[in-house]
Each structure stands twice: as C-alpha cells, then as structure tokens.
N, CA, C and O of each residue as an XYZ file, in Angstrom:
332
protein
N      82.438     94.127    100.727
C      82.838     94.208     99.346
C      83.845     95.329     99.151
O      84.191     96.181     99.969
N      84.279     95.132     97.779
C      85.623     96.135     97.804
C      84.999     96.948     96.955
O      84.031     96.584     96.286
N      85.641     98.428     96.905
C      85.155     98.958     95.560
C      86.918     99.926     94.923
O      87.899    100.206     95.611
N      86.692    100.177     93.498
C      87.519    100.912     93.035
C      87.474    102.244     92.493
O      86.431    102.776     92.112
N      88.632    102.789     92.459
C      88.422    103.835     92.098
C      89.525    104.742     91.199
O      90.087    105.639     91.826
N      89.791    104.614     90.116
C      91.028    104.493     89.227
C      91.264    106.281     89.333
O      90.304    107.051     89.319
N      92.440    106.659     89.419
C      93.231    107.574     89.691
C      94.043    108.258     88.446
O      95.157    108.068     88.933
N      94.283    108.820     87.380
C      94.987    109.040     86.566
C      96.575    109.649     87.017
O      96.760    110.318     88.034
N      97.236    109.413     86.417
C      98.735    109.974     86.829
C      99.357    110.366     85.983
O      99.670    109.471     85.198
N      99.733    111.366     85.721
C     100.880    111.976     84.936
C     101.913    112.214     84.708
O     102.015    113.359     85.147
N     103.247    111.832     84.130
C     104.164    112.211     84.634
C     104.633    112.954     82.757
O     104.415    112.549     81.615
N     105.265    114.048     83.283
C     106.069    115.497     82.035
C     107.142    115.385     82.210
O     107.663    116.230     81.483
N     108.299    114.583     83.013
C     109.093    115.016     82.628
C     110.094    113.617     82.000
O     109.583    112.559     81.633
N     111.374    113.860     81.986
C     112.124    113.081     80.833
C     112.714    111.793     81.456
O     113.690    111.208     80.986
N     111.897    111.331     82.773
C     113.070    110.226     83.335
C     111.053    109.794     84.234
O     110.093    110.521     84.488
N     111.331    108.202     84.420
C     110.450    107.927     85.316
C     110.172    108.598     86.823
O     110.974    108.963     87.682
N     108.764    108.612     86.797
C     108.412    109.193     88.851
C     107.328    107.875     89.339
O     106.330    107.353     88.843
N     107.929    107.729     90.269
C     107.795    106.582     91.321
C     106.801    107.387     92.241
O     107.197    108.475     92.660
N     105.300    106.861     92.658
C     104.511    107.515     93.371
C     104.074    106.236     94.192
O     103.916    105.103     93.736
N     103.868    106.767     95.850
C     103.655    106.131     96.932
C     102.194    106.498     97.631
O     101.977    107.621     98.085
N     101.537    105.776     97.655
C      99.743    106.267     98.153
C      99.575    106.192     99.761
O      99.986    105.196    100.356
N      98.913    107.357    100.512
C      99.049    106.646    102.210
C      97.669    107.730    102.211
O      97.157    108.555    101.454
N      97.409    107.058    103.783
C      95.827    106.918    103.812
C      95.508    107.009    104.653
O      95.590    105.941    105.260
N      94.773    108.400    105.664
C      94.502    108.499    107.174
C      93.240    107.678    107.726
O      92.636    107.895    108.777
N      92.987    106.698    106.784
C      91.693    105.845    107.231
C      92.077    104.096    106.428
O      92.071    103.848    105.222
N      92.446    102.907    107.839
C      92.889    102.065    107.121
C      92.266    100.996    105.919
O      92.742    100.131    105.183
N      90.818    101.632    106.194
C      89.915    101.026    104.599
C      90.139    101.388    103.628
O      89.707    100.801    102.635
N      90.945    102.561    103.534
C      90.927    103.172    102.471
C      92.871    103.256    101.754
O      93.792    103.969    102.150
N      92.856    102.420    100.846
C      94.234    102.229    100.559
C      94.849    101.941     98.633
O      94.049    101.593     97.765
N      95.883    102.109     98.435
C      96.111    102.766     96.926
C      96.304    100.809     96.877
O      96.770    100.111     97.778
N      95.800    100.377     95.607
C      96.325     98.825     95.191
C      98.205     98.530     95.147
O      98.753     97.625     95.776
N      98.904     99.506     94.278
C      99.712     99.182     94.909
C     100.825    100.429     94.646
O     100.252    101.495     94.419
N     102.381    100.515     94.630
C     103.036    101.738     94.461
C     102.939    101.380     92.726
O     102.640    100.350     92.122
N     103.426    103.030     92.181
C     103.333    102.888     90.443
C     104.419    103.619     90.149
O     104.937    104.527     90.798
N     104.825    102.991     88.768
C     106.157    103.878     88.371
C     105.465    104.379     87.580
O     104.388    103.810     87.402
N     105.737    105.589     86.794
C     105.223    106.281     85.493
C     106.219    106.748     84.650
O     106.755    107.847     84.786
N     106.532    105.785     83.612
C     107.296    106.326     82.319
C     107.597    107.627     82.407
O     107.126    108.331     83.300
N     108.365    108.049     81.543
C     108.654    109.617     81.459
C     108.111    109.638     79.973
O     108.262    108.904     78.996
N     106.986    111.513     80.389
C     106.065    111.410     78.936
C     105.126    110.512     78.686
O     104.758    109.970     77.644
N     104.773    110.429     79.852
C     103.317    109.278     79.841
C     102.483    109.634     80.728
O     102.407    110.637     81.437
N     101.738    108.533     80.603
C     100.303    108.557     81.927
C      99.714    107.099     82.451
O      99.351    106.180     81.715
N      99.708    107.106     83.568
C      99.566    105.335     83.689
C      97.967    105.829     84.838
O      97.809    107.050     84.841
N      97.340    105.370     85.350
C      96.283    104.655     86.413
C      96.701    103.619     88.111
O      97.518    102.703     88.209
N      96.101    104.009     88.856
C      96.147    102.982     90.292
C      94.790    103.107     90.866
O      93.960    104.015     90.930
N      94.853    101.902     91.251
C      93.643    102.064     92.073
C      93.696    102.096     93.432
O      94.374    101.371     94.160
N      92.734    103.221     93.829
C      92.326    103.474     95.314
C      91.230    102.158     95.557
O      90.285    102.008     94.783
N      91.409    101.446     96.442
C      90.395    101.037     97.154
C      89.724    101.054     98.299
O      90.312    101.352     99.339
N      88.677    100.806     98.289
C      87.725    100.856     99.646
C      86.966     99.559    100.160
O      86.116     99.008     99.461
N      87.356     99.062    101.538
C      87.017     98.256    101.773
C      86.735     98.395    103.417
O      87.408     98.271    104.440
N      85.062     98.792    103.008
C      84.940     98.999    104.757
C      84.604     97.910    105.415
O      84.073     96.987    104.797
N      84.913     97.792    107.142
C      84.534     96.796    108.020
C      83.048     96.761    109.157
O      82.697     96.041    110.092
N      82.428     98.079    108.383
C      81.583     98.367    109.265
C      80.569     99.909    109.038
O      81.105    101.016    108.995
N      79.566     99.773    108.954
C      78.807    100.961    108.496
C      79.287    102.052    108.655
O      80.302    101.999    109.350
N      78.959    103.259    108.249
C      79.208    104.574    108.915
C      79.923    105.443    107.707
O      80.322    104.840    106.711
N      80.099    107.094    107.836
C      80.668    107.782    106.727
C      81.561    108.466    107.276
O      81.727    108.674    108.478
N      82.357    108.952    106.094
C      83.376    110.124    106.915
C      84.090    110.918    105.935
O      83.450    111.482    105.048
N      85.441    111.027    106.008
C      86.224    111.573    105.286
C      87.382    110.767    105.341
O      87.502    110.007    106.301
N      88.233    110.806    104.491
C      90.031    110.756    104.780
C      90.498    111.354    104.085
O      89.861    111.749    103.109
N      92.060    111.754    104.304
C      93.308    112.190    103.829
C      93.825    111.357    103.033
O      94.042    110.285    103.598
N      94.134    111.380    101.905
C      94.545    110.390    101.053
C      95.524    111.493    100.268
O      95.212    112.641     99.953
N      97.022    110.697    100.001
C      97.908    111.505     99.457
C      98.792    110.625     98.009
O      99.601    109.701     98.100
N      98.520    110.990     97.338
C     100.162    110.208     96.384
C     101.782    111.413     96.467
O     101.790    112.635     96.321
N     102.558    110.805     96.651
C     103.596    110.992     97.166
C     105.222    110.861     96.114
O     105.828    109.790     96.068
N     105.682    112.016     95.414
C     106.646    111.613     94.011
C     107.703    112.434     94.570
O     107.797    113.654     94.704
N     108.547    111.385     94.891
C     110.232    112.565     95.161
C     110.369    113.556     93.777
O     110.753    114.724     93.714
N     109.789    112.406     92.417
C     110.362    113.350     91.825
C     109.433    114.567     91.250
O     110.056    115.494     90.731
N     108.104    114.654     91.285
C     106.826    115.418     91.337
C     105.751    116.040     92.285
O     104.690    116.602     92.015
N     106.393    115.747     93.558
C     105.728    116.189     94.593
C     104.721    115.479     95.307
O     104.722    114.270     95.074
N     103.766    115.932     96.201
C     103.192    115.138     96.733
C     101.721    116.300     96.037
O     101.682    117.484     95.702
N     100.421    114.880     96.091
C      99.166    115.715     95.281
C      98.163    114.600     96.623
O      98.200    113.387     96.830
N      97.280    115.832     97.351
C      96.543    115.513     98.526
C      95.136    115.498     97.447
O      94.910    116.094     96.394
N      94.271    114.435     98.334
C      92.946    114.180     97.947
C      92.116    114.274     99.391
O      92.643    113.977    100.462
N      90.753    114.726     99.261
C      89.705    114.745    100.479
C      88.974    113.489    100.126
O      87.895    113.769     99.605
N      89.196    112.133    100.233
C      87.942    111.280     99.930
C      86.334    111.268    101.119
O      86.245    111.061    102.329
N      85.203    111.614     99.989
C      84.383    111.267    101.156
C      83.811    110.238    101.117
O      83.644    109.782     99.986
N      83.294    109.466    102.244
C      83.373    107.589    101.981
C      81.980    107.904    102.898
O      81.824    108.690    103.832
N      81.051    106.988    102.259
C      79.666    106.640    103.058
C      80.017    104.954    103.078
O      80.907    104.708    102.263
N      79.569    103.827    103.758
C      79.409    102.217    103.861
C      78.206    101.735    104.625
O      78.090    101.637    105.846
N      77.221    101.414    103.563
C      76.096    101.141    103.316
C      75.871     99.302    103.987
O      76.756     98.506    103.674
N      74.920     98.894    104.689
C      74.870     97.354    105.111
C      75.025     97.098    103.701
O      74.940     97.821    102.708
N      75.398     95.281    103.967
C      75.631     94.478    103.128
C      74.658     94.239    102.353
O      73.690     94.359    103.103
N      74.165     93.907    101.057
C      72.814     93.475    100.360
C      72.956     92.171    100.246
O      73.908     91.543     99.780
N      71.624     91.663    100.845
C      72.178     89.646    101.067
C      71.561     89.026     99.070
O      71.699     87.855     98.716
C-alpha cells in the first residue's frame, strides 16, 4: 500500500519557484515536481511505498534554484500486509 504525506511550500518572493524532490531510498519519492506562485503556498506529496518489511531512515530533499534547497530526515518503519 501507498501512503501520503503532504508537505507545505512556500514561496515570498515576487516571481514563481519551481521545486524538485529526490530521495536516498527508492520507496520513498515526491508525487510530482511543483511550481509555486509568487506570494503563495501550494502542497506535494511525499510518498511511501515499501516492497518489503523493515525500517530505516532517508535523505529526502526539495530542491529551488530559486529558494534553495530544504533537507528532510524521514524515518520510515513497513509493517506486513493486513489481509
């Protein structure tokens, strides 16, 4: 199963920022790239979709030429399936 996990984004200044999501664990991945208005705030979702029990960590980053890059520690547990 998949799960989500909605992200808030901000962008302050006067022209749109284009943000790119990457992910040192391949279950773990942004839905898709987002533009953000200028003077707004939009949402993406992280998802998780593991192939196999077990917990850990990853590196998870969003990535804005024009705002920088903002690092996340996700910690991920994947529990058996419930029939």
């Amino acid at each position: 199963q998949q799960v989500r996990h909605k992200i808030a984004v901000a962008n302050p200044l006067n022209k749109p920022a284009r943000f790119i999501g990457m992910s040192s664990n391949p279950c773990i991945r942004f839905a898709q790239e987002l533009e953000v208005p200028a003077k707004s705030e939009r949402t993406l979702d992280l998802l998780f979709r593991p192939v196999e029990e077990g917990e850990g960590t990853a590196d998870v980053t969003l990535k804005s030429d024009e705002l920088g890059v903002y690092p996340y520690n996700v910690v991920w547990r994947a529990t058996p399936a419930g029939l």
